[in-house]
C-alpha positions in Angstrom: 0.0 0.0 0.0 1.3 3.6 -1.0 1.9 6.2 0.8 -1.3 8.0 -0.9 -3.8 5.2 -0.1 -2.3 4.9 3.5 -3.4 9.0 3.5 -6.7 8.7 2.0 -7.6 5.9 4.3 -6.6 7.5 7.3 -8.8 10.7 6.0 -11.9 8.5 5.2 -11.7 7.0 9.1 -11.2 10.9 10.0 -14.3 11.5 8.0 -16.7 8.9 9.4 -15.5 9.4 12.6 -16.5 13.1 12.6 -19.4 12.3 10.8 -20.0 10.0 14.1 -19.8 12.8 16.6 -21.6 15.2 14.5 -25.1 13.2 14.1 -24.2 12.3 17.8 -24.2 15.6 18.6 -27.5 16.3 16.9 -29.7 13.2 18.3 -27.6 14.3 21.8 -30.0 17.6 21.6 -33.2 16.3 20.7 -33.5 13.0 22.3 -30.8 12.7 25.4 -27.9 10.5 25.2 -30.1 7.4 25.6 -32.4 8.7 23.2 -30.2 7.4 20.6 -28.3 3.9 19.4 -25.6 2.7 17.5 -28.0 1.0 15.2 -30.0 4.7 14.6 -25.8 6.4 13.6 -25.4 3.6 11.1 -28.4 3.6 9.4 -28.4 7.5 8.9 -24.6 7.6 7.7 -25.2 4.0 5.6 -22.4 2.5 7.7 -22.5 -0.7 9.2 -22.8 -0.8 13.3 -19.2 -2.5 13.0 -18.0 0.6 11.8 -19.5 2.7 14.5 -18.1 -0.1 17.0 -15.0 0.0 15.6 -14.3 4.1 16.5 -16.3 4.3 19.7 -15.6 0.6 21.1 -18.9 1.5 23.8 -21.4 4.4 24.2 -19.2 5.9 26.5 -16.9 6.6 24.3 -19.0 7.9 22.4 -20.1 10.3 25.4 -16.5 11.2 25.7 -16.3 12.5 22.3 -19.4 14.2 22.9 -17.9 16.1 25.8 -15.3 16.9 23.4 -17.5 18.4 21.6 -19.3 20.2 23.4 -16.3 21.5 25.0 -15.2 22.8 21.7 -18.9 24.0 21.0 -18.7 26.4 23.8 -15.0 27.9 23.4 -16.0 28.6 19.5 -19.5 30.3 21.2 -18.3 32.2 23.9 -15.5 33.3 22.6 -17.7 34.6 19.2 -19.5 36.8 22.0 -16.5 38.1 23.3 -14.9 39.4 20.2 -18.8 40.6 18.9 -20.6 42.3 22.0 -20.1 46.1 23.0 -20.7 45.3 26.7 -20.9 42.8 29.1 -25.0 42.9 29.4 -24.2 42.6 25.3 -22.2 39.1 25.8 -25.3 38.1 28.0 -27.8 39.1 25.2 -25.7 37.0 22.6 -26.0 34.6 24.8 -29.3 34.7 25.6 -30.1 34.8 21.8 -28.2 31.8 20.8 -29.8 29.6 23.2 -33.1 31.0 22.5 -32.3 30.2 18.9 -30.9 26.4 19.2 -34.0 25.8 21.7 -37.2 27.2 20.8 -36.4 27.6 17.0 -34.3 24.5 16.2 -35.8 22.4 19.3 -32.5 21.1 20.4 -31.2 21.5 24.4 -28.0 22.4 25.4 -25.8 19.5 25.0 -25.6 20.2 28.9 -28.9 19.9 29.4 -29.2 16.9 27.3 -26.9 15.0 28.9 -29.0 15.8 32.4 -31.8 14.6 31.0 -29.9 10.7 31.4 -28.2 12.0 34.9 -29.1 8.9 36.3 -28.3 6.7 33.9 -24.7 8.6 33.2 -21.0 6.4 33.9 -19.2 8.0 36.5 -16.3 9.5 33.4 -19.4 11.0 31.7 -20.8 12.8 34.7 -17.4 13.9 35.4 -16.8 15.6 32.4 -20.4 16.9 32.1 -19.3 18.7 35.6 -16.1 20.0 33.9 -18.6 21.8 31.0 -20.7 23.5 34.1 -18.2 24.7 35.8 -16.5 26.1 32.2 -19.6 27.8 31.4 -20.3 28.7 35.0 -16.5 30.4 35.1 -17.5 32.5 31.7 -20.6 33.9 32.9 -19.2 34.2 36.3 -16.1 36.7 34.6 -18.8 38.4 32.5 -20.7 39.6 35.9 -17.6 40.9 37.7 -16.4 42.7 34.9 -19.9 44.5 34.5 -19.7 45.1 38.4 -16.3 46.5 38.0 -17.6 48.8 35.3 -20.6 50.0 36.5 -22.7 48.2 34.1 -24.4 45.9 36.6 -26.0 46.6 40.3 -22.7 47.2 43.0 -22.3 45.0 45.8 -23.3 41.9 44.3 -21.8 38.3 44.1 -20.5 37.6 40.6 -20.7 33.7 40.9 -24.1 33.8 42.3 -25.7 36.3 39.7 -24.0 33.7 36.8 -25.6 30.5 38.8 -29.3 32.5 38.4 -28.6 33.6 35.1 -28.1 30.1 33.7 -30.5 28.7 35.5 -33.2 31.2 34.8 -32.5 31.0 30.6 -32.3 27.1 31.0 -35.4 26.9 33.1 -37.1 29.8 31.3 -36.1 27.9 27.7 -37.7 24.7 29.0 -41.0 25.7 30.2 -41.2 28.3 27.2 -41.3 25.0 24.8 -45.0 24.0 26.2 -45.7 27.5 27.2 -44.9 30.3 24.6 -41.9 32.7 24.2 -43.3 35.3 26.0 -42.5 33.2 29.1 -39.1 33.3 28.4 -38.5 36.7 27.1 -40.2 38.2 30.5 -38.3 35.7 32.3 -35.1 37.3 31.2 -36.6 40.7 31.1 -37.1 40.6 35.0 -33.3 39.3 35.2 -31.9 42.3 33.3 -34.2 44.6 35.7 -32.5 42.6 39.1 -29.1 42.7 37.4 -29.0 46.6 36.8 -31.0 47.8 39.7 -29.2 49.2 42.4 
C-alpha cells in the first residue's frame, strides 16, 4: 500500500469518525444521550454498526467525544460573544439569543442539558466531564458579571458567581417551560433578570 492510499484511508476514518460525533451531537440535543443507538448512527450515515463499533468501542466513548464536543462548542461560542458584544450585558444578550435560537427555534437542548436529562443513567467519566462543561460555562458567565460590576454596568455589591448561577438557571429553566408554554414566558423571564441585574 502507497503512501497515498495509507493518506486517503486514514482521512476516510477521520471523515466517518466526525461524521460519528456530528449526528451524535445532533440526536444528543433532541432526544438525550439514551435517546439514541448505534444502530439509529449507522443507518443514517449507511455505515455498518461495526463501523460505529470499531471508533467508539462503547457508548461511552462515544459520550466522551461528545464532551469533546461540546467543550469545543462552547469555546467557538463564547469566545464569538467576546470578540462581537459592545458590553458585558451585550455578551449576555448574545448569549441569551443563541440559546433561545438552538432551543425554541431549532428544538435542540443544550448538549448540557441533554446529557441531564440521562443523569441517572450517566458512567461516572461521563458525569465527570459533564461537571467540567458547568463549571466552564459557570466560570465564563461568572467573569462576565464581575467585569460589568467592576464597570458599573451591573448593580454594585453583588456576588458575581451567584448572579452567573441564576442567570443560567433562569435562561435554561425559562427555555424549557417556554417549549410548552410560549416565548413570552421566556423573554419576560429574562426581562425581570436584566431589571435585578441593573438595579441598584
Amino acid at each position: 500500500m502507497n503512501t497515498k492510499t495509507v493518506t486517503a484511508a486514514n482521512t476516510k476514518l477521520i471523515n466517518t469518525r466526525q461524521q460519528i460525533v456530528e449526528y451524535s451531537a445532533d440526536m444528543l440535543r433532541a432526544n438525550g444521550f439514551e435517546g439514541f443507538s448505534y444502530l439509529d448512527i449507522s443507518r443514517h450515515l449507511g455505515i455498518t454498526k461495526a463501523s460505529v463499533h470499531h471508533h467508539f468501542p462503547k457508548k461511552v466513548d462515544l459520550g466522551l467525544a461528545l464532551c469533546d464536543w461540546t467543550q469545543d462548542w462552547f469555546e467557538q461560542g463564547l469566545s464569538h460573544f467576546d470578540a462581537r458584544a459592545t458590553s458585558n450585558w451585550n455578551k449576555l444578550e448574545r448569549y441569551v439569543r443563541a440559546a433561545m435560537k438552538h432551543s425554541l427555534n431549532e428544538h435542540k437542548l443544550c448538549p448540557i442539558s441533554a446529557f441531564y436529562s440521562d443523569l441517572n443513567k450517566l458512567p461516572d467519566s461521563i458525569k465527570e466531564r459533564v461537571k467540567a462543561l458547568d463549571d466552564y460555562e459557570l466560570d465564563w458567565v461568572t467573569a462576565v458579571m464581575q467585569d460589568g460590576i467592576d464597570n458599573d454596568e451591573f448593580a454594585p455589591n453583588q456576588d458575581p458567581r451567584a448572579l452567573a448561577s441564576l442567570f443560567i438557571f433562569s435562561c435554561k429553566g425559562a427555555l424549557y417551560y417556554a417549549r410548552l408554554h410560549g416565548k413570552d414566558l421566556f423573554h419576560q423571564t429574562m426581562k425581570q433578570f436584566e431589571h435585578l441585574l441593573k438595579s441598584s
